[in-house]
Structures are given as structure tokens and as C-alpha cells.
C-alpha positions as a Markdown table, in Angstrom:
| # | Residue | x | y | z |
|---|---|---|---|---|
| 1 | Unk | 9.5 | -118.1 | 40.1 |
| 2 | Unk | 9.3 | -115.7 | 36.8 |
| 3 | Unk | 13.1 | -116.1 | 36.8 |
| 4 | Unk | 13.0 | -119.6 | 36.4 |
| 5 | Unk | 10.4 | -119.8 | 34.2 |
| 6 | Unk | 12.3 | -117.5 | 32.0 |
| 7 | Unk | 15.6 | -119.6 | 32.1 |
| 8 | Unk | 13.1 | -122.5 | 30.8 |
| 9 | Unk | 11.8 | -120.2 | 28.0 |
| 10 | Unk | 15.6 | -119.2 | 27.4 |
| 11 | Unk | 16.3 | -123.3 | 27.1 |
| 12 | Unk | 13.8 | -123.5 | 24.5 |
| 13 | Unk | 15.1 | -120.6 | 22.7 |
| 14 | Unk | 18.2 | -122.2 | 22.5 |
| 15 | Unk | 17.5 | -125.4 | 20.9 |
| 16 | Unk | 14.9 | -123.5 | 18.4 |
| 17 | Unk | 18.2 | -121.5 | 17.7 |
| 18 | Unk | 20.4 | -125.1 | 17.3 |
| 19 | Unk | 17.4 | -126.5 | 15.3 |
| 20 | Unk | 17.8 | -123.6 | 12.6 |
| 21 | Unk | 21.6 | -124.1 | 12.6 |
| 22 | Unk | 21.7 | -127.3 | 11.5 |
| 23 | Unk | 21.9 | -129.3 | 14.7 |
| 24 | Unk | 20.0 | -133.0 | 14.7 |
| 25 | Unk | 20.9 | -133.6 | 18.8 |
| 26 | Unk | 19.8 | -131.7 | 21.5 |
| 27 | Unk | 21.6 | -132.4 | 24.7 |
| 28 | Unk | 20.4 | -130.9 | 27.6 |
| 29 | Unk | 23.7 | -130.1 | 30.3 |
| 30 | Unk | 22.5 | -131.1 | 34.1 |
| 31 | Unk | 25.9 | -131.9 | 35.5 |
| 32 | Unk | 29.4 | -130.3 | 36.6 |
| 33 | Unk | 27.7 | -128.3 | 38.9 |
| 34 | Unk | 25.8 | -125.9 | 35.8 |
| 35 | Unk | 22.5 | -125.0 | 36.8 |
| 36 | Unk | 20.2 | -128.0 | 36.2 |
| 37 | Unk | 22.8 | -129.8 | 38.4 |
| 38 | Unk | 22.4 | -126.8 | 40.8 |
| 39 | Unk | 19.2 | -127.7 | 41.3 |
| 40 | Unk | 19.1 | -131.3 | 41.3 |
| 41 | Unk | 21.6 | -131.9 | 44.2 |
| 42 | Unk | 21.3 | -131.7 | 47.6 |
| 43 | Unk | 24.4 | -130.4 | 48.0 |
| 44 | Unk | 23.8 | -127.2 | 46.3 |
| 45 | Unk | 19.9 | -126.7 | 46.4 |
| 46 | Unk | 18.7 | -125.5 | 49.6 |
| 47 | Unk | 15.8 | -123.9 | 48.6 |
| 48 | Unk | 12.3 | -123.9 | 50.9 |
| 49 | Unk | 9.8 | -123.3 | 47.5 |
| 50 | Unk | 8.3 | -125.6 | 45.1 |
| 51 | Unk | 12.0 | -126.1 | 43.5 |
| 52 | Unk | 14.1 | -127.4 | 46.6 |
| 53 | Unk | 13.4 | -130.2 | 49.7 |
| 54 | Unk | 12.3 | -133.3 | 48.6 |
| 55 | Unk | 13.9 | -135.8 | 45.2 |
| 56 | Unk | 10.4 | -134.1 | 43.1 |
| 57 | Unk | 11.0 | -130.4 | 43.7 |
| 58 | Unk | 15.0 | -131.0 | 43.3 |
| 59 | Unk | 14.1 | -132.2 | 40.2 |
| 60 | Unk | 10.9 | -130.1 | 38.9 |
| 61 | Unk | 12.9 | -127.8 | 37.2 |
| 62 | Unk | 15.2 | -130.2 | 35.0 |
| 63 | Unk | 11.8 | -132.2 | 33.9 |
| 64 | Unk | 10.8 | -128.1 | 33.2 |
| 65 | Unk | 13.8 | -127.9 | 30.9 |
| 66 | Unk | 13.1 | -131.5 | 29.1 |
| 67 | Unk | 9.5 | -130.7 | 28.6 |
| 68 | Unk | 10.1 | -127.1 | 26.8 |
| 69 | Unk | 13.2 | -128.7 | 24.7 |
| 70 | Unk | 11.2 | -131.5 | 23.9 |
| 71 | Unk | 7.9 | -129.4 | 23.0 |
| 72 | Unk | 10.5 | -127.1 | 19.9 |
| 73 | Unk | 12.7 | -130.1 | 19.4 |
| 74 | Unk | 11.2 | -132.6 | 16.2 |
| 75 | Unk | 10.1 | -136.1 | 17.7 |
| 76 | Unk | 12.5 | -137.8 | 14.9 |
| 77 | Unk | 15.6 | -136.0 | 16.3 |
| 78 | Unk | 17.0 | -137.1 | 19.6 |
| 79 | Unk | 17.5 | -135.1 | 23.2 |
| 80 | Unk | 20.3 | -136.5 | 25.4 |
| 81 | Unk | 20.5 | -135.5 | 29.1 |
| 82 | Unk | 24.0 | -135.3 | 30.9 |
| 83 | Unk | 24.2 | -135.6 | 34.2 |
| 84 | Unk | 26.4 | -135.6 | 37.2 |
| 85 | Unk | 25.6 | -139.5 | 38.2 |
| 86 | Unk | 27.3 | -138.7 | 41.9 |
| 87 | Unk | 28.8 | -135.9 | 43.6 |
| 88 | Unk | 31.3 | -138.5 | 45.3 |
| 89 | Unk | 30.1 | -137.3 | 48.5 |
| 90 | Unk | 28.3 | -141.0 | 49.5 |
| 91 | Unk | 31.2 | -142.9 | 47.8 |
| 92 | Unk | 33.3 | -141.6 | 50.4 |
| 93 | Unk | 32.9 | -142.7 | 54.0 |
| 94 | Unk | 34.4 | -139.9 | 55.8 |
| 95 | Unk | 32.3 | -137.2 | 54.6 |
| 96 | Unk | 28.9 | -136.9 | 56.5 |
| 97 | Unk | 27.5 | -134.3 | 53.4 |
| 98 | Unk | 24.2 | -135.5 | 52.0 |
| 99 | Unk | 24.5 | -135.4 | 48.0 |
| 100 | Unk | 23.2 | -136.6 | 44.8 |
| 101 | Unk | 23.2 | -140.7 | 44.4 |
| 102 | Unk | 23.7 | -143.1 | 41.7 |
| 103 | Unk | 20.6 | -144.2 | 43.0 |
| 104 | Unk | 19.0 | -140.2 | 42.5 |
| 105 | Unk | 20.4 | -141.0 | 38.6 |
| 106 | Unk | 18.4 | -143.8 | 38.5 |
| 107 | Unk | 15.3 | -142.1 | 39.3 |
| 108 | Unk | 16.2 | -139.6 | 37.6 |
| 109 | Unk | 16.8 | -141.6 | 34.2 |
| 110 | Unk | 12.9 | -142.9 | 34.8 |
| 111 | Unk | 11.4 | -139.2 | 34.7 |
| 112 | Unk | 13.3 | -138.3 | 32.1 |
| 113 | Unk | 12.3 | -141.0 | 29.3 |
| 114 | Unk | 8.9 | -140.2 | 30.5 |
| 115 | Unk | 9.6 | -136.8 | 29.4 |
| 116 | Unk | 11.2 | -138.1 | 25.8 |
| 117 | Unk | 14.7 | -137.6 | 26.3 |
| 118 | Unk | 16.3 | -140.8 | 24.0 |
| 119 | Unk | 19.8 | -141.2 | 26.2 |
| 120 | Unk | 21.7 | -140.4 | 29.4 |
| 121 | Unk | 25.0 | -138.7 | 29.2 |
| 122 | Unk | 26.3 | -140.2 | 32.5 |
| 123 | Unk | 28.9 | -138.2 | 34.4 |
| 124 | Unk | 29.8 | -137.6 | 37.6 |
| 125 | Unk | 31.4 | -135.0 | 39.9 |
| 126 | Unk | 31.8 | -131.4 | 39.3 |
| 127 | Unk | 29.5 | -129.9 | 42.0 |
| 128 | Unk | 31.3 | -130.1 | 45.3 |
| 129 | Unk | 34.8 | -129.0 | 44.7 |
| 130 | Unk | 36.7 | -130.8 | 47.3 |
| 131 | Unk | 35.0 | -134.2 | 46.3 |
| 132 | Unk | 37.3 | -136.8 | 46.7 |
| 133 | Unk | 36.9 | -138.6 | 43.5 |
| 134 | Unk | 39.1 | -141.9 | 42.1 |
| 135 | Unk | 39.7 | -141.0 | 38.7 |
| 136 | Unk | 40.8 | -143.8 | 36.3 |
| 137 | Unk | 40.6 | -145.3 | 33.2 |
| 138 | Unk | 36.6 | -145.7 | 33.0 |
| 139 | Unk | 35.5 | -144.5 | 36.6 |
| 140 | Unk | 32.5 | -143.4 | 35.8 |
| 141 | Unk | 31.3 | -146.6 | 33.3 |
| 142 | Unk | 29.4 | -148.1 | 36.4 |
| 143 | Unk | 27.3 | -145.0 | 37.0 |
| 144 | Unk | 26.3 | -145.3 | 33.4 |
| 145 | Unk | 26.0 | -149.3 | 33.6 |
| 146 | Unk | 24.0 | -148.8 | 36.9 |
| 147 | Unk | 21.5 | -146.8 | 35.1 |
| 148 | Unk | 21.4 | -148.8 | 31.8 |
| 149 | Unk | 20.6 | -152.2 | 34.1 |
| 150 | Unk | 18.0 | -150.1 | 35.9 |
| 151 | Unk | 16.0 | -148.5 | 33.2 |
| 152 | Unk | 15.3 | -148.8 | 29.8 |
| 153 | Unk | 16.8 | -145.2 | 28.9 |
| 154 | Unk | 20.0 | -146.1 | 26.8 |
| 155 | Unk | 22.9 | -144.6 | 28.2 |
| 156 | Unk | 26.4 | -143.6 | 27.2 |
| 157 | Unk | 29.1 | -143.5 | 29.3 |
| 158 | Unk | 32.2 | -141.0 | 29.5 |
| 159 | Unk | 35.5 | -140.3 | 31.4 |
| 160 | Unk | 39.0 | -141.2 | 30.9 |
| 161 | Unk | 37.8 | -143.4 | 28.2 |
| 162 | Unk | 40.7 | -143.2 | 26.6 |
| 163 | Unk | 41.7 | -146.6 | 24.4 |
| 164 | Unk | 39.7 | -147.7 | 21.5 |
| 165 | Unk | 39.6 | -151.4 | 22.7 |
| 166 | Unk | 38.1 | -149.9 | 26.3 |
| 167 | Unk | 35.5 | -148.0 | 24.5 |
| 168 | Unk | 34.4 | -150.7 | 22.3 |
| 169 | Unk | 34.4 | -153.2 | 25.4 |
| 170 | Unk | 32.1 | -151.1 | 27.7 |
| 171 | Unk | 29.3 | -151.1 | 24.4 |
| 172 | Unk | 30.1 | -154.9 | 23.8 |
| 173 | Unk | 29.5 | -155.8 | 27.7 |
| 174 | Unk | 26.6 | -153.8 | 27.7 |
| 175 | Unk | 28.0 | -151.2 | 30.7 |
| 176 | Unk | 26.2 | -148.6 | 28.3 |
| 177 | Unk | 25.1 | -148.2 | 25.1 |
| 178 | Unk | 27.9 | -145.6 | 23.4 |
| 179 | Unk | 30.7 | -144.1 | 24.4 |
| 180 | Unk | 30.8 | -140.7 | 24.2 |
| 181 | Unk | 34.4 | -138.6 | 23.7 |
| 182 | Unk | 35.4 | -135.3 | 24.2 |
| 183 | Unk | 39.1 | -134.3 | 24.9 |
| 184 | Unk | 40.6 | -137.8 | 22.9 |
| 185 | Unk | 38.5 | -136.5 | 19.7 |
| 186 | Unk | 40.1 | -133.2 | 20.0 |
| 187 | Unk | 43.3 | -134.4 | 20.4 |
| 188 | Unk | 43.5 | -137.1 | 17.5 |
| 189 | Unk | 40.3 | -137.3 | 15.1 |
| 190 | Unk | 41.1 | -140.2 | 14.0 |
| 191 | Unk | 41.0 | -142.1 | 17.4 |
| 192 | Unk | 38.5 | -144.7 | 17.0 |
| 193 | Unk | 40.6 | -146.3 | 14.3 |
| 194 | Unk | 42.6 | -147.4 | 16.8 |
| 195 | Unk | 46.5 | -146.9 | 16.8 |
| 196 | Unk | 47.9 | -145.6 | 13.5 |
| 197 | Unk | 51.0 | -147.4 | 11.9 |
């Protein structure tokens, strides 16, 4: 128990650190099998103490996380939380292994505006390695739509998100509330002008 209570000093830490460099989001990382997703799925989190069993100790220690970000982190500047909305172990009928739901997310996405965190970085995967997942263009926009029509937590969604006109489609239809890019950014900064001439 000191352990974790040091890693949730050590997140605070961090973001006192990002605050001093400059930095005006805080994102907190619970997904791809890192160790807020560690603890939040049932897949990975076996523990008997006040951290594992039921959906509230799973997720005791994220909330932990939030609360200490939260408490260095100015209330005008925004903390996003990403998570893993699925391990794809439900999804898939043939595999019997209990694991974290879209439905989890949801609850999940309630705590965590009570906690302050201003938008969802939805996800999924990353946590059970021979998940069979169905990757294509915009697989995981329903995870973040399903939160977004649940909750009043904006959320943004992410993965193979990879034509301007899709991105600006999933804000427009209200599947989320941003898209949020990685690996098209890096590859071509000016992406969200759409094709160049």
C-alpha cells in the first residue's frame, strides 16, 4: 500500500513538473495495458486488497491518480483521461476471459467527471495481447460515442482516424466531441487541411 501511494505522489510530481514546463493539459494515461489500465481491468488485476475484486477497488486507484493530479493541476487548465474502452475480450464470443467493458468505460467516465477530469481519451485494446481486435478505419469511434451518449463527460475519439472528412464527420455526428491524432500528425503536420494540391 506505501508503494502505491507513492506512485500517486510520483503522478502528482509529474504534472507539478509539466505545469512548470509550460504544459496547459494534463492527460492522465489508463490504457494500453500501462499501470492505471493494470489496475482497472479484470484481466490483469487479481489482487485480494482494497485495490482488486469488485468495479470500486479496480478502480480506487485511477480515481487516486485524478484526485492528486487534479489537487497540483489549476482548475482553469484541463485533465483528460485515456483509457482502454475494451480489452476486446467480450466483443469476441469465443473467448470465455472476463475483461474490461464498454460498459466499465461508462462507469468509469461518471467517477471520473466527479473527480474533475474535463474529457475522455477513448481507446481500446492494449492489455491482453492475443485480443482479437477488428481494426479499421474508426473502430474505436463507438466506444467513444457510447460514452459521450451515456455521460456528460466530453469525449474524444482516436484510431485509424485517418481522413480529414472522417474526423470532421465523427465531431459533426456527435460520435465524440474531438478527434484526437497521433501517428497522421507526425507523419504530415499539415493534415487537417485536408489533401494538398
Amino acid at each position: 500500500m506505501d508503494e502505491i501511494q507513492q506512485l500517486v505522489r510520483d503522478f502528482a510530481d509529474s504534472a507539478r513538473r509539466a505545469l512548470a514546463a509550460g504544459f496547459e493539459v494534463a492527460e492522465v494515461h489508463g490504457a494500453h495495458g500501462y499501470l492505471i489500465n493494470s489496475f482497472l481491468s479484470p484481466a490483469s488485476n487479481h489482487r485480494t486488497d482494497a485495490y482488486g475484486g469488485s468495479f470500486e477497488d479496480r478502480i480506487r486507484f485511477a480515481l487516486e491518480v485524478v484526485d492528486a493530479v487534479r489537487a497540483v493541476w489549476p482548475d482553469h487548465l484541463p485533465v483528460f483521461f485515456r483509457t482502454s474502452a475494451t480489452d476486446w475480450l467480450t466483443e469476441n464470443p469465443e473467448d470465455d476471459r472476463e475483461g474490461w467493458t464498454g460498459e466499465d468505460t461508462v462507469r468509469l467516465a461518471k467517477e471520473l467527471q466527479a473527480h474533475g477530469v474535463d474529457l475522455l481519451d477513448v481507446s481500446t485494446g492494449g492489455m491482453v495481447r492475443d485480443a482479437k481486435i477488428p481494426t479499421k478505419p474508426g473502430y474505436q469511434v463507438p466506444f467513444a460515442a457510447q460514452a459521450r451518449n451515456a455521460v456528460s463527460i466530453p469525449t474524444g475519439a482516436v484510431g485509424l482516424i485517418n481522413d480529414p472528412r472522417q474526423a470532421e464527420e465523427i465531431v459533426a455526428t456527435g460520435q465524440a466531441d474531438a478527434v484526437l491524432l497521433g501517428r497522421e500528425l507526425l507523419r504530415d503536420p499539415y493534415w487537417p487541411q485536408g489533401p494538398r494540391r
